[in-house]
C-alpha positions, 0 to 999 in steps of 0.5 A: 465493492466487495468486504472480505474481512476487514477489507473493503475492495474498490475497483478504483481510486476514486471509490476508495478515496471516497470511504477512506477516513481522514488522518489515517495511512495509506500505503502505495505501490505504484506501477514502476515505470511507464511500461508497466503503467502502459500495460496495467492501464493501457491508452490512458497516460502517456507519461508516468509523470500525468499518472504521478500527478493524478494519483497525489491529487487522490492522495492529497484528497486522503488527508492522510497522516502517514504514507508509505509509498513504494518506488523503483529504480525509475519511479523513486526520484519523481516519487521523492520530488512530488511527496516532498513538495505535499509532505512536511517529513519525507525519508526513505528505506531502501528494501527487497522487492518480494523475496529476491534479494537482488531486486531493490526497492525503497518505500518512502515514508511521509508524515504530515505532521511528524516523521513516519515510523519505521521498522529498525532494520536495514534491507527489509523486504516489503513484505516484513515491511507491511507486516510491521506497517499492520502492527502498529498499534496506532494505526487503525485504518489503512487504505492501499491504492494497488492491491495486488496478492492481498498481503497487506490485506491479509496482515491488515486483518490479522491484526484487526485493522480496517483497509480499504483497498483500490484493486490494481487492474485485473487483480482478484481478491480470490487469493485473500480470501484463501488467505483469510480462510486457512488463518481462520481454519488454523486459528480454530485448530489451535483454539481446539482442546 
């Protein structure tokens, strides 16, 4: 494990579950599809479906209050299916993927005792929708199965929030850190008189 930050980087499921607290947020990004399961963890499922079902039961160890899962074209129906089954409030967003308007997809929000809050506009990208996630003041700690270019990261520790982080395979934290360096670099220049 490594701390960047506010970050604790975990190189698997099973260690982040193993420190993240009870109550708090977990946000997901999942692989879409099988192809893209089959290329980031080859030989190990052979159905999106087997790679669903492990995932929840990491999830459900999480206890978490909110999740924010995201989905595409060929994940969302399953996706849906499984957190309504777990979660008693289960909606959706539909967003951008990224910066390509072109390319949708949908977070699903789930509340286990009330509603997951959401940002109130339509066709967010994901990136504003993490940015809004890291913003709430009532959430303080998130853990984040899949961490790819470190953005929630890097908004987690803007706004003083503890993450705990599964980094997705073959990701590097080296991009967070550069992050968090030219924040801290451009927080000190502004400080200056």
């Amino acid at each position: 494990m490594q701390i960047i930050g506010t970050t604790q980087c975990c190189d698997t499921i099973a260690e982040a579950a193993s420190l993240t607290a009870t109550g708090g947020c977990i946000y997901c990004n999942p692989p879409a599809g099988i192809s893209s399961l089959t290329e980031a963890m080859p030989g190990k499922y052979t159905t999106y479906e087997e790679y669903a079902r492990n995932l929840f039961q990491y999830i459900v160890s999480m206890q978490p209050q909110t999740l924010y899962i995201e989905a595409g074209v060929t994940n969302r129906e399953l996706l849906l299916q499984i957190c309504r089954q777990r979660f008693q409030h289960v909606d959706i967003d539909e967003c951008r993927a990224g910066y390509r308007t072109s390319r949708r997809c949908w977070i699903i929000r789930c509340g286990k005792n009330e509603p997951a809050p959401h940002p109130d506009r339509e066709h967010m990208g994901t990136r504003g929708y993490i940015r809004w996630i890291c913003k709430q003041e009532d959430i303080t700690n998130i853990a984040h199965i899949y961490m790819t270019d470190g953005w929630l990261e890097f908004q987690g520790y803007k706004n003083e929030k503890k993450i705990t982080s599964a980094l997705k395979p073959g990701a590097s934290p080296e991009r967070l850190i550069g992050m968090i360096d030219e924040y801290e670099k451009k927080t000190r220049k502004n400080k200056q008189p």
